[in-house]
LOVO-110586 format. One record per residue (C-alpha): y, z, x; residue in three letters. Coordinates in steps of 0.25 Angstrom, whole numbers, plus 5000, padded with zeros to 4 digits. Last residue first. Layout:
BEGIN
YZXAla
...
# end
This chain:
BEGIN
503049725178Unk
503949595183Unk
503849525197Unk
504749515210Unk
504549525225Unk
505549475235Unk
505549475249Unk
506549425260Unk
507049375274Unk
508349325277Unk
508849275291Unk
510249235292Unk
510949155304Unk
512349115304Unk
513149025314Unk
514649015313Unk
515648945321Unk
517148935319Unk
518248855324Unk
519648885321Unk
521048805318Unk
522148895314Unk
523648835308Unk
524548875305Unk
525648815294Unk
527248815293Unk
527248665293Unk
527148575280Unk
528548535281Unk
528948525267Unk
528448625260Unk
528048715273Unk
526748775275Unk
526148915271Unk
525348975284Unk
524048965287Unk
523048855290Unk
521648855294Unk
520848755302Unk
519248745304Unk
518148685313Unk
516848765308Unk
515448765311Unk
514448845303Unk
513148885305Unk
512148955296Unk
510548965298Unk
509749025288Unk
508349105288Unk
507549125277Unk
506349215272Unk
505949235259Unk
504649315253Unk
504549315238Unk
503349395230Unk
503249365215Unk
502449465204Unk
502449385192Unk
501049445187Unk
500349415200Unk
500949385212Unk
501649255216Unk
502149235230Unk
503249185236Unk
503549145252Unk
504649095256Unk
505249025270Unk
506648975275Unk
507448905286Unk
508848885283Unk
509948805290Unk
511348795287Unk
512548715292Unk
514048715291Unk
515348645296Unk
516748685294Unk
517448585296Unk
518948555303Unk
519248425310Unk
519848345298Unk
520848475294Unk
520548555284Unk
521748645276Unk
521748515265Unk
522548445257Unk
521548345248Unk
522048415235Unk
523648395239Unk
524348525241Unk
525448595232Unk
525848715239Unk
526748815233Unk
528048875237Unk
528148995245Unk
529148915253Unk
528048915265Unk
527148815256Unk
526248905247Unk
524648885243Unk
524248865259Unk
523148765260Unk
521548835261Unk
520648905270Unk
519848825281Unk
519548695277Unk
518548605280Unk
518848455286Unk
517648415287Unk
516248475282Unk
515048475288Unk
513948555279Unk
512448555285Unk
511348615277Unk
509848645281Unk
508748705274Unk
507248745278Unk
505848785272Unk
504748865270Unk
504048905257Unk
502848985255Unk
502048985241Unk
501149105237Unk
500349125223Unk
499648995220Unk
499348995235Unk
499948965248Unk
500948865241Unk
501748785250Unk
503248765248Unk
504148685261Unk
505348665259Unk
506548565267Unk
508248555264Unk
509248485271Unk
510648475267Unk
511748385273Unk
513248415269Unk
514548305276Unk
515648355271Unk
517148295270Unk
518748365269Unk
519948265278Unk
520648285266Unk
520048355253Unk
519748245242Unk
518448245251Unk
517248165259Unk
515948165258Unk
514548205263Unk
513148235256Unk
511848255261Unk
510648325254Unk
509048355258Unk
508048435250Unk
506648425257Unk
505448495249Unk
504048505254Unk
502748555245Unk
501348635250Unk
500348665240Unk
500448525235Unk
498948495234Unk
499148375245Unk
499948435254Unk
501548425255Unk
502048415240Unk
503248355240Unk
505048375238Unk
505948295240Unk
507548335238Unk
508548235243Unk
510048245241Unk
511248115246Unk
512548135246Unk
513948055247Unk
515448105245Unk
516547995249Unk
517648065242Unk
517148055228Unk
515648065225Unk
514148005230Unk
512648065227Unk
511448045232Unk
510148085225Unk
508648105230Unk
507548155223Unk
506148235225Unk
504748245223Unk
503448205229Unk
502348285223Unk
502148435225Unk
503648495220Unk
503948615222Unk
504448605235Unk
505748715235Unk
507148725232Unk
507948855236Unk
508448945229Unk
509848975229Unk
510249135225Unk
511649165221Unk
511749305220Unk
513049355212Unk
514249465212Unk
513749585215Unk
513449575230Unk
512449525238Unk
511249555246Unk
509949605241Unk
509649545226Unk
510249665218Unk
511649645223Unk
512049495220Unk
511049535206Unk
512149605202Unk
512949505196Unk
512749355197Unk
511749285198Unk
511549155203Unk
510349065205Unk
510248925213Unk
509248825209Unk
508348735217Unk
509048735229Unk
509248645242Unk
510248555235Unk
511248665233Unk
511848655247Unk
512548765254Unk
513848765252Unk
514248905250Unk
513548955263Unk
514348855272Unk
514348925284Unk
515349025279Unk
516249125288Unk
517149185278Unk
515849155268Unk
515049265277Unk
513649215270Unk
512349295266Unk
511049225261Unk
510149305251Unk
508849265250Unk
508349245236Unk
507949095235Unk
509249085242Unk
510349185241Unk
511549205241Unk
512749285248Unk
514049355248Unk
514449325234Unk
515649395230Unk
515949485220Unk
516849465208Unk
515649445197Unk
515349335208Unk
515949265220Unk
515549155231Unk
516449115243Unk
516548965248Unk
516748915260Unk
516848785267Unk
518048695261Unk
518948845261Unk
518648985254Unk
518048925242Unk
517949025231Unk
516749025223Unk
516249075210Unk
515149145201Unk
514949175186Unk
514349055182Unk
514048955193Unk
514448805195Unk
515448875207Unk
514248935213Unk
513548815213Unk
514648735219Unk
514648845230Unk
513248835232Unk
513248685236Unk
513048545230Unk
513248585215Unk
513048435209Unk
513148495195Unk
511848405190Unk
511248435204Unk
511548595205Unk
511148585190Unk
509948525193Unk
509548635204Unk
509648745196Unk
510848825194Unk
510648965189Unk
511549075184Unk
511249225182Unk
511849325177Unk
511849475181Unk
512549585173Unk
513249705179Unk
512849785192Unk
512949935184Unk
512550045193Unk
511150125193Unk
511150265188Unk
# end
């Protein structure tokens, strides 16, 4: 006998409802998302769950991508505008596809140069607290039959925020190459490369009860940050694919990536319940923290029908 994993479901997001819903990072899809949640930890992390199970990883275009979030380099905000669509699903298939538990696999795949003439847009965008951005996605045929295609995906945004002291500044860059061998076999190679420099980050949260055992009643600007603490983040990725058609729907897929992640961090917690009237009674633990991360992720798929 075989045990019972439950149902699975599946949710997709494509690109256009990550613009229309203007879900900048994965944290903002997962929150967007039927049957799967997050928890914010602090300004800088984020823990995923499902179907009462944490999510440990994700995937893109079918890699799995593993993360501590206790020591986080900015995993759960990576930007959405490097993918076409993101798939979720939830249930069993956090266990059948190699790495994972049973709560959900969230697989991001990637966007890729499809297009052979001159395509592409860019937008800017403006909001409260002194938010600008600016996104550009161009894509071409590179040889004259269009056998060989580019894409860059560039995005810049920085603000300010109803938090005191709180700002980001976010730049994303993004660069494929697709070239078809045959009618059968195309190779991709590419690159990816996000930088998040936050100010001010937190580091845990404000104490719920004064010293009384009263109960606090904080402002929505307070903050645990103060305007030298961050917790700065950057990845890089280098990657290369190669699928192939066989006949009667018969797909071979062979991936390869390897990911850089590095965070830097200048950061205060504080303990202890404060006085009502006073405000002391609090401690107070500055701490710096450096982390660097490097993943290397081969694999092979093969998939048809009888």
């Amino acid at each position: 006998r075989f045990p019972v994993l439950g149902p699975q479901s599946v949710s997709i997001l494509t690109h256009e409802q990550i613009e229309d819903q203007n879900l900048d990072s994965l944290t903002d899809v997962v929150n967007n998302a039927a049957g799967i949640s997050s928890k914010a930890y602090d300004s800088s992390r984020n823990a995923f769950s499902s179907r009462g199970f944490d999510v440990t990883n994700y995937q893109i275009d079918g890699i799995p991508v593993t993360w501590d979030g206790g020591s986080s380099a900015g995993e759960t905000q990576t930007d959405t505008a490097l993918y076409e669509r993101i798939e979720i699903v939830r249930g069993a298939t956090g266990l059948l596809t190699g790495a994972g538990h049973p709560s959900a696999s969230i697989n991001l795949v990637r966007k890729h140069a499809d297009s052979e003439e001159l395509s592409g847009y860019v937008s800017g965008s403006a909001g409260s607290w002194n938010t600008y951005g600016v996104t550009a996605d161009v894509g071409a045929g590179l040889n004259e039959s269009g056998s060989i295609r580019g894409r860059f995906v560039t995005s810049y945004e920085e603000g300010d925020s109803y938090v005191d002291y709180a700002g980001n500044e976010k730049s994303v860059f993004y660069g494929v190459v697709d070239a078809d061998l045959s009618d059968d076999t195309t190779v991709s190679f590419g690159a990816s490369y996000q930088e998040n420099n936050p100010t001010a980050s937190q580091w845990g949260g404000l104490p719920v009860f004064f010293s009384d055992g009263s109960m606090t009643d904080w402002d929505r600007s307070k903050t645990v940050g103060a305007d030298w603490t961050y917790w700065a983040t950057d990845h890089t990725t280098l990657f290369a694919n190669l699928e192939h058609n066989f006949a009667q729907g018969w797909q071979l897929k062979l991936n390869a990536n390897k990911t850089e992640s590095t965070s830097d961090m200048r950061l205060l917690y504080l303990f202890g319940a404060p006085d009502p009237v006073t405000g002391e009674g609090m401690g107070a633990f500055p701490a710096r923290y450096d982390n660097r991360r490097t993943q290397y992720d081969v694999g092979a798929r093969l998939s048809g029908w009888y």
